[in-house]
FILO-127724 format. One record per residue: x, y, z of N, C-alpha, C, O in turn. Coordinates in steps of 0.1 Angstrom, whole numbers, padded with zeros to 4 digits, always signed. Layout:
<sites>
XYZXYZXYZXYZ...
</sites>
This chain:
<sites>
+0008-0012+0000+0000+0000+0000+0009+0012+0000+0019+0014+0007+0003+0022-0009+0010+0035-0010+0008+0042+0003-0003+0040+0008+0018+0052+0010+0012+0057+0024+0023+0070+0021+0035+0068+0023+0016+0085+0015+0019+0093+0014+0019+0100+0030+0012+0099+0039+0032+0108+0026+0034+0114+0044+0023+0121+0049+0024+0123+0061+0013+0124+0044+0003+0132+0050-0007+0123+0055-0017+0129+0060-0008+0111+0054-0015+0096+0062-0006+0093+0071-0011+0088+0082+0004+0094+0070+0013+0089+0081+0014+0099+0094+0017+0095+0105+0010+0113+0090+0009+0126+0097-0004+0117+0103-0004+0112+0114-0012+0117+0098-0025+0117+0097-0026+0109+0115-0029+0112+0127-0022+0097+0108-0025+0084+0123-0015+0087+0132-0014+0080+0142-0008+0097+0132+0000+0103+0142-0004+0108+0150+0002+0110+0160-0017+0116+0146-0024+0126+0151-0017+0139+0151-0015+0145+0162-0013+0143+0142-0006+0158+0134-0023+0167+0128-0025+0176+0119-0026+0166+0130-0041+0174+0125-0041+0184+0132-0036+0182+0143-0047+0199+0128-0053+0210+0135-0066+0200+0145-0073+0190+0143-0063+0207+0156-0076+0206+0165-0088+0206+0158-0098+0198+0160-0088+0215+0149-0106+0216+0141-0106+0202+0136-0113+0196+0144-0101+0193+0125-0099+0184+0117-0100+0173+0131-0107+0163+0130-0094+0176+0142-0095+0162+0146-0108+0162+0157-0113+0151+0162-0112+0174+0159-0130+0173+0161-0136+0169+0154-0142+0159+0159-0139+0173+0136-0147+0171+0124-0138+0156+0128-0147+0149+0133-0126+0148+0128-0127+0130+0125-0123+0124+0136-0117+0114+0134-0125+0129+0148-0127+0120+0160-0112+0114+0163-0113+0104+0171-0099+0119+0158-0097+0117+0160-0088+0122+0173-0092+0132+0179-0072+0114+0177-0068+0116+0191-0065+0129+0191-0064+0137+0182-0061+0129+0206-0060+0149+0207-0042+0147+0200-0034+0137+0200-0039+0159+0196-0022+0159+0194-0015+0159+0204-0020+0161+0215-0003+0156+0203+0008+0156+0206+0013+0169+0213+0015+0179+0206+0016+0168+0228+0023+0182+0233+0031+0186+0224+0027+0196+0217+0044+0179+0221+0053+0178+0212+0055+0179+0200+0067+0181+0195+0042+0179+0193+0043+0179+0182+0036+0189+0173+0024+0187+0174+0038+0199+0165+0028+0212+0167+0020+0211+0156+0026+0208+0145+0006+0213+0156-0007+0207+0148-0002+0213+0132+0002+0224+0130-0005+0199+0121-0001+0209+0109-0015+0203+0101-0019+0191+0100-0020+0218+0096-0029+0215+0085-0027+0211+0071-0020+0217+0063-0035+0195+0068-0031+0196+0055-0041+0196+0042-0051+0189+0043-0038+0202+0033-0049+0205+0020-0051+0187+0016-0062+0182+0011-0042+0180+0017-0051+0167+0010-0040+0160+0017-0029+0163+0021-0050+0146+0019-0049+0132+0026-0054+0125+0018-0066+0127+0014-0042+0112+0014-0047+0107+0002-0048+0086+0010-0039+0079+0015-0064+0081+0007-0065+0065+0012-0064+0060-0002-0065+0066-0012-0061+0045+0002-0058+0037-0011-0070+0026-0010-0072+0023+0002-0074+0021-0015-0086+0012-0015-0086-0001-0024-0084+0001-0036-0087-0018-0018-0085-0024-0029-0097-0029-0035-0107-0034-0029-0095-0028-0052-0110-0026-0055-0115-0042-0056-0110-0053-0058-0133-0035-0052-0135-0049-0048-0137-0055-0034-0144-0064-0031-0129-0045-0025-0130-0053-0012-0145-0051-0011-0152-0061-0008-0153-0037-0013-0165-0041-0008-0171-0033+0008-0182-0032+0013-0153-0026+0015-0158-0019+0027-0163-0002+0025-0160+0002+0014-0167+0003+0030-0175+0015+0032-0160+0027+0034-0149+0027+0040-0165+0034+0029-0158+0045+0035-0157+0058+0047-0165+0067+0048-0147+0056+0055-0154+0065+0069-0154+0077+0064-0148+0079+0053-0158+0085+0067-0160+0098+0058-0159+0111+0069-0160+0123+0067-0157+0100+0085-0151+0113+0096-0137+0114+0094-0131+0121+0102-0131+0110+0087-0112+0106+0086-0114+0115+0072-0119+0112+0061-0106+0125+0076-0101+0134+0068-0097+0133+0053-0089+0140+0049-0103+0125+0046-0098+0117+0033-0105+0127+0019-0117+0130+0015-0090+0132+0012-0094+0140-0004-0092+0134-0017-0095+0135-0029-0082+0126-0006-0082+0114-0025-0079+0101-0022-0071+0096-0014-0091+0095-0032-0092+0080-0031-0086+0074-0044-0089+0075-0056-0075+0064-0038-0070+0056-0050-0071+0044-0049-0067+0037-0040-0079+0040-0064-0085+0029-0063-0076+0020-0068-0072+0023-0079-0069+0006-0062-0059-0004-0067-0058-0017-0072-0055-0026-0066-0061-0017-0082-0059-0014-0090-0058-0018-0106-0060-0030-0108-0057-0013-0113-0057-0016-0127-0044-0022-0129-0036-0022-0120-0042-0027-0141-0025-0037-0144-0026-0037-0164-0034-0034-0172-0012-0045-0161-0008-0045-0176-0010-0055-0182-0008-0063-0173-0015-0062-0193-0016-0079-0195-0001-0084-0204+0010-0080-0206-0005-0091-0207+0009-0097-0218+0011-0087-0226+0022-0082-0225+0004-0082-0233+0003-0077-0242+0005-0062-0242+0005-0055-0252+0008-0057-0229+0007-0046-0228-0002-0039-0224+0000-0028-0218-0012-0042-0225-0028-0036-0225-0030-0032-0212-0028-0039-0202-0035-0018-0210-0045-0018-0196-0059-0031-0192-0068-0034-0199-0056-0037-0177-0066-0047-0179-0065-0045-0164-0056-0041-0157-0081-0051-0161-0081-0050-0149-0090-0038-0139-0092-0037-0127-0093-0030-0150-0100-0015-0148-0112-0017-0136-0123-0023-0138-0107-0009-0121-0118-0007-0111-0130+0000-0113-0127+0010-0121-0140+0001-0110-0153+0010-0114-0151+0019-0102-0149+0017-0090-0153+0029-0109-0148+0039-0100-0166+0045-0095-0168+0050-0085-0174+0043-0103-0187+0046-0100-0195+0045-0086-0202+0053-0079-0191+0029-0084-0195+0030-0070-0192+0041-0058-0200+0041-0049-0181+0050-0058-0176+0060-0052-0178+0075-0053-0174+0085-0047-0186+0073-0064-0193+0086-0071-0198+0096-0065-0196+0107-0069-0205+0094-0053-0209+0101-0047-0202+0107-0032-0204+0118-0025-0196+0101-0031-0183+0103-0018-0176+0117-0024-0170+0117-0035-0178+0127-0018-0173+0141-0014-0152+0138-0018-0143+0142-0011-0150+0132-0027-0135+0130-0029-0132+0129-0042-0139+0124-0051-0120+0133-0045-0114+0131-0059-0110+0116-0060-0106+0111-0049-0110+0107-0073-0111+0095-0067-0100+0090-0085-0103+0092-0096-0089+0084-0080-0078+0079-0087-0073+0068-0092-0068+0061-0083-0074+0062-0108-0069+0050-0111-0058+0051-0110-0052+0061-0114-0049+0037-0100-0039+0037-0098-0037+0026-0108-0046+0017-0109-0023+0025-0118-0020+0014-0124-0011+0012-0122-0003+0021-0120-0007-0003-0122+0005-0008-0112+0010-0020-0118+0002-0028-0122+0025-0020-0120+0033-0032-0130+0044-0032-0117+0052-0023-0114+0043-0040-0111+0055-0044-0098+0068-0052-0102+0077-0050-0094+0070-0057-0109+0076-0069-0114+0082-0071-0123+0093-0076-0123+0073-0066-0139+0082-0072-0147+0085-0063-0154+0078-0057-0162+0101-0061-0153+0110-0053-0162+0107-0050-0181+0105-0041-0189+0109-0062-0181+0108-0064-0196+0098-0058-0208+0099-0053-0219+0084-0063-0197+0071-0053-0205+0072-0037-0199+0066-0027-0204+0079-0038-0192+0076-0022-0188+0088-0018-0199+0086-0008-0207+0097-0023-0199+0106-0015-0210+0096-0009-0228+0096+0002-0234+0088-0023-0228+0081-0023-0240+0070-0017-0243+0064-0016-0254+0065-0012-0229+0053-0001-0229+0059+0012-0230+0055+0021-0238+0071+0013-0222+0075+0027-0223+0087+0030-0234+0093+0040-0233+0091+0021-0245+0099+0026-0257+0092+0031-0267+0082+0025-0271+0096+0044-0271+0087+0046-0283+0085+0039-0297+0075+0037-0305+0102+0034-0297+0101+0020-0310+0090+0012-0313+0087+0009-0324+0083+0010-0300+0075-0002-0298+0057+0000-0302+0053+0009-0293+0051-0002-0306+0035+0000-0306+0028+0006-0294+0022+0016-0293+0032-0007-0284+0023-0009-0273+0028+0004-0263+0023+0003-0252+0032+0012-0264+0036+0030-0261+0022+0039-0263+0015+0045-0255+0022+0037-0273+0013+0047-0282-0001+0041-0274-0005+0047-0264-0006+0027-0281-0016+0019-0275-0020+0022-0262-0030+0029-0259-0013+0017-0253-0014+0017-0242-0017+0035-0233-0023+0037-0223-0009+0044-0242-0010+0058-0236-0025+0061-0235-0029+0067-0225-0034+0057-0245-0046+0057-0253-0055+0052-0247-0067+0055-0250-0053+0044-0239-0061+0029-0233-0062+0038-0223-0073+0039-0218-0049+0046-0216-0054+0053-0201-0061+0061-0203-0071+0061-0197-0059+0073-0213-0067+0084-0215-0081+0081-0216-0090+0088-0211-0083+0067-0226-0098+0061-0225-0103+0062-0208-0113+0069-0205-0097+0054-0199-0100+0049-0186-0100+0062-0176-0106+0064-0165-0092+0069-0183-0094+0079-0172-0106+0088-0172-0107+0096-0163-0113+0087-0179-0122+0098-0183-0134+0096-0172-0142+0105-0170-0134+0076-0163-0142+0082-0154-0138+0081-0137-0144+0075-0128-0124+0089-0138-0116+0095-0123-0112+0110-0127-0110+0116-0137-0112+0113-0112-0104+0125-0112-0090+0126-0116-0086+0138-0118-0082+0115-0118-0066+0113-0116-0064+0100-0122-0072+0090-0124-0054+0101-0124-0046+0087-0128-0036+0086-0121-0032+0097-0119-0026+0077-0115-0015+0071-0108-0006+0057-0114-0010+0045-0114+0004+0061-0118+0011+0054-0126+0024+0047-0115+0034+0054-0113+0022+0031-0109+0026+0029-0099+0038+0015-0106+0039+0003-0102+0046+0021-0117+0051+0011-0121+0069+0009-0114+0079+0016-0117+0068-0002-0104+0080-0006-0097+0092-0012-0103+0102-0014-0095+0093-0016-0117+0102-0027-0116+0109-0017-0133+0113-0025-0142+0109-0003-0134+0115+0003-0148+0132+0002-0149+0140+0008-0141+0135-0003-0156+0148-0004-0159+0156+0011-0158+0151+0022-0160+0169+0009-0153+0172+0021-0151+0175+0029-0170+0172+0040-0173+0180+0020-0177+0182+0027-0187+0171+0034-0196+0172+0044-0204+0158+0024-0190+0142+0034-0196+0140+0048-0186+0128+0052-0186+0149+0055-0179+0151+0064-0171+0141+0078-0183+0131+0083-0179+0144+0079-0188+0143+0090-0200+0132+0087-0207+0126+0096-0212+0127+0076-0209+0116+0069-0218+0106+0069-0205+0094+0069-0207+0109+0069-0194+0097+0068-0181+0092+0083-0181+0081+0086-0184+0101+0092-0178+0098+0108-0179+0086+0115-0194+0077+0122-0195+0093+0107-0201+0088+0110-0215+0073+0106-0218+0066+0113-0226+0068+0095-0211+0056+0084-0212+0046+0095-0201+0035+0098-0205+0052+0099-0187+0045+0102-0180+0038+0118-0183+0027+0122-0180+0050+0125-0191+0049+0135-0195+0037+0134-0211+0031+0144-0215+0036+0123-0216+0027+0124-0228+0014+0124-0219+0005+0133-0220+0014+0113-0212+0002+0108-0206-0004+0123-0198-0016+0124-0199+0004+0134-0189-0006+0144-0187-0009+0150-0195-0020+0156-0195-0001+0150-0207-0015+0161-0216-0027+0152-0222-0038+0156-0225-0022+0141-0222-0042+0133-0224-0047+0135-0219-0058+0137-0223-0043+0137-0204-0055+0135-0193-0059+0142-0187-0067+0140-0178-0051+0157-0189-0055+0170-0186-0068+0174-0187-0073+0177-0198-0076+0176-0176-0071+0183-0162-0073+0178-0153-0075+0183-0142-0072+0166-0155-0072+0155-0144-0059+0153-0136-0049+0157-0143-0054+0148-0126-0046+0149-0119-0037+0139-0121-0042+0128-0119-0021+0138-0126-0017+0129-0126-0006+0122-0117-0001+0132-0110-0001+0114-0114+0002+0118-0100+0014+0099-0103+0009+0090-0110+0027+0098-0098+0034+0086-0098+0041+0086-0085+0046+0094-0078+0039+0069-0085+0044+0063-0067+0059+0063-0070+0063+0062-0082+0066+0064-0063+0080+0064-0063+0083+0054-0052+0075+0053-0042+0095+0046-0053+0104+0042-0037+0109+0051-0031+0110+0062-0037+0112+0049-0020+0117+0057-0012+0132+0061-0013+0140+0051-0016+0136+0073-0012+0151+0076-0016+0150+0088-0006+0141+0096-0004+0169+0085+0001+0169+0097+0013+0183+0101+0007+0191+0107+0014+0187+0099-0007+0196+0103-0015+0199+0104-0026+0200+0092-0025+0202+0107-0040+0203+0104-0052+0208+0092-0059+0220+0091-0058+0202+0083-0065+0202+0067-0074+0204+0071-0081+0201+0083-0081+0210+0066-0093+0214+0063-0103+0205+0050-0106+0209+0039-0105+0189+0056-0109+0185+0044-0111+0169+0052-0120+0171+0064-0122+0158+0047-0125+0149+0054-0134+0144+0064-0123+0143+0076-0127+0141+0061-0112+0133+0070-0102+0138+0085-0099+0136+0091-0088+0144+0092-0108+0149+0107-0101+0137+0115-0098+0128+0118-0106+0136+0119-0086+0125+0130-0081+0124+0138-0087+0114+0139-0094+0138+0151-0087+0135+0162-0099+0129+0159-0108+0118+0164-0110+0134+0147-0119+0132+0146-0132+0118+0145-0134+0114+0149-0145+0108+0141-0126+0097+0133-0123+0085+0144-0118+0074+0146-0123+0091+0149-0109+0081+0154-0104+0083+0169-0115+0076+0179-0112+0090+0170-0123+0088+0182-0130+0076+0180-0141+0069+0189-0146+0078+0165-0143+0064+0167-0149+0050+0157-0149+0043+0154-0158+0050+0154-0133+0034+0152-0129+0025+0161-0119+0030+0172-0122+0018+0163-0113+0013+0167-0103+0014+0161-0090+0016+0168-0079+0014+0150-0091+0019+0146-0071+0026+0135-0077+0024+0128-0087+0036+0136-0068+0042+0118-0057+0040+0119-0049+0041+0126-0040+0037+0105-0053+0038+0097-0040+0051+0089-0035+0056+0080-0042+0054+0094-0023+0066+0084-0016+0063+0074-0013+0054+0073-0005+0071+0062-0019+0065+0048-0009+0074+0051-0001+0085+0053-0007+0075+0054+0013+0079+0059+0021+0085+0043+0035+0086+0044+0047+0087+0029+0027+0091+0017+0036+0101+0013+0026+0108+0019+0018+0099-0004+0030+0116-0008+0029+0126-0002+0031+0134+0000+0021+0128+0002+0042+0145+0003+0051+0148-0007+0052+0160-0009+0048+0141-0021+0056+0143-0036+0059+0132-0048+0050+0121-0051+0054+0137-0052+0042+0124-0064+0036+0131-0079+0038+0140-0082+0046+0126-0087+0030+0126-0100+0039+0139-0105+0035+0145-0115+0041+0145-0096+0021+0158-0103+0021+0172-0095+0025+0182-0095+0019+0168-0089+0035+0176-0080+0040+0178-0084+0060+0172-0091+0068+0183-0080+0060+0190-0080+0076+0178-0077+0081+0170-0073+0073+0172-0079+0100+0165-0074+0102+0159-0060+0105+0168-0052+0100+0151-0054+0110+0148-0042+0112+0137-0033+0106+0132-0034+0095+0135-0025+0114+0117-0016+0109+0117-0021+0093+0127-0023+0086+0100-0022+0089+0103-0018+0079+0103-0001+0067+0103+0002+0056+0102+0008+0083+0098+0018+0077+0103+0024+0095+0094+0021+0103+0115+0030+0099+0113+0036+0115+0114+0051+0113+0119+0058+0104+0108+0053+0124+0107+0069+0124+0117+0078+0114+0114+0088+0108+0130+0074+0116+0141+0084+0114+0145+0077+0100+0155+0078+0093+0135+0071+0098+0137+0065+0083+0131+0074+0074+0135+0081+0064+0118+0073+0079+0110+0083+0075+0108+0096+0074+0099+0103+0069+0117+0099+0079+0124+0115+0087+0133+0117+0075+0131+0126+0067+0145+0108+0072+0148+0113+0061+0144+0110+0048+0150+0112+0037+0134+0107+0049+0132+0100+0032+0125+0115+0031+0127+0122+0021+0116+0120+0042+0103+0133+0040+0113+0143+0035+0110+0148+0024+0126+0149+0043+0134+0155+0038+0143+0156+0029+0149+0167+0027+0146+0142+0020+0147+0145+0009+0136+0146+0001+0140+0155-0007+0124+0142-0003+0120+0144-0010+0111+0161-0005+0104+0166-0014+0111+0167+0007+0109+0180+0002+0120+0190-0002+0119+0202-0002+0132+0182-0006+0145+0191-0010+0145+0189-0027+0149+0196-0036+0138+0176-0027+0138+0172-0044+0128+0171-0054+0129+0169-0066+0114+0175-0045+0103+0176-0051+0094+0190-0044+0083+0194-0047+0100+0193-0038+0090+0203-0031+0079+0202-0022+0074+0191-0020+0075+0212-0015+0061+0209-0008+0045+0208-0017+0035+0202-0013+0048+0215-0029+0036+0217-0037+0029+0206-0043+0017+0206-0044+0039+0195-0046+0035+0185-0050+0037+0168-0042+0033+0158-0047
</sites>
């Protein structure tokens, strides 16, 4: 699950006093001084079928998710209808975790399934506010071809919001994910803001405070607060 720092604020109990009257929730933190935020974003998997609390501070709902098939194709498409009426902007998240290879082949322009597939979202998006392009596994040398893809895809889907998950970075990779490059041209990231520790790794949080402390600080050094 995606958990942008302003949910992570959120269950911390970081809210203005007003906000945590209107969602019940705990009082703050002596310690910690109340910060208001314009959007708190929940992730939902589609399908489960649960209700939405609607005292919890929530402005964007992303629904999880849509996927790629062999072929390249968007498949998998959530109905976003059911949520229609919920007071929120509400977001196809599409998500390729894994496999290198087709993600290279969606995002080269040499290739068909570029074009196709750009087409297939602009189709899909038309009934969300947003789109979220949550592809984990891009080769670092499609570095430039990832920028390029995300950047066609907002002018399709303009004025809709577009928005891509990133891993967490508390320093500069040499790898497809550069923040600047990235966030120059979507509307939000999202930080997956864990894995300090996963299963094939030594033990430890998978996400500890001061992990997350610096991941928040680099990415408001490399992306800004606006987005």
């Amino acid at each position: 699950m995606k958990v942008p720092i302003a949910v992570v604020l959120a269950i911390l109990g970081c809210f203005s006093p007003e906000i945590q009257a209107q969602g019940g929730l705990a009082e703050p933190r002596a310690d910690v001084a109340p910060v208001l935020f314009d959007e708190t974003w929940a992730y939902l998997l589609a399908g489960d079928g649960k209700p939405i609390d609607l005292r919890q501070p929530i402005s964007d709902l992303a629904l999880f998710s849509a996927s790629l098939n062999s072929k390249g194709e968007l498949a998998g498409i959530p109905a976003s209808s059911p949520y229609a009426a919920l007071p929120v902007r509400r977001h196809l998240v599409i998500a390729e975790l894994s496999n290198s290879a087709l993600i290279h082949f969606v995002l080269s322009p040499e290739y068909p399934m570029r074009e196709r597939l750009l087409a297939q979202i602009a189709e899909a998006a038309r009934g969300y506010d947003g789109v979220q392009i949550d592809f984990e596994a891009v080769p670092g040398y499609d570095a430039a071809n990832f920028v390029s893809f995300l950047s066609c895809l907002r002018s399709l889907i303009q004025p809709r919001i577009l928005s891509a998950a990133l891993p967490a970075r508390w320093k500069r990779v040499d790898d497809a994910y550069d923040y600047a490059s990235i966030s120059a041209v979507v509307d939000r990231v999202v930080v997956m803001a864990y894995d300090e520790h996963w299963s094939g790794s030594g033990p430890g949080s998978i996400a500890s405070m001061d992990w997350c402390r610096r991941v928040a600080q680099y990415s408001l050094g490399t992306i800004g607060a606006s987005k």
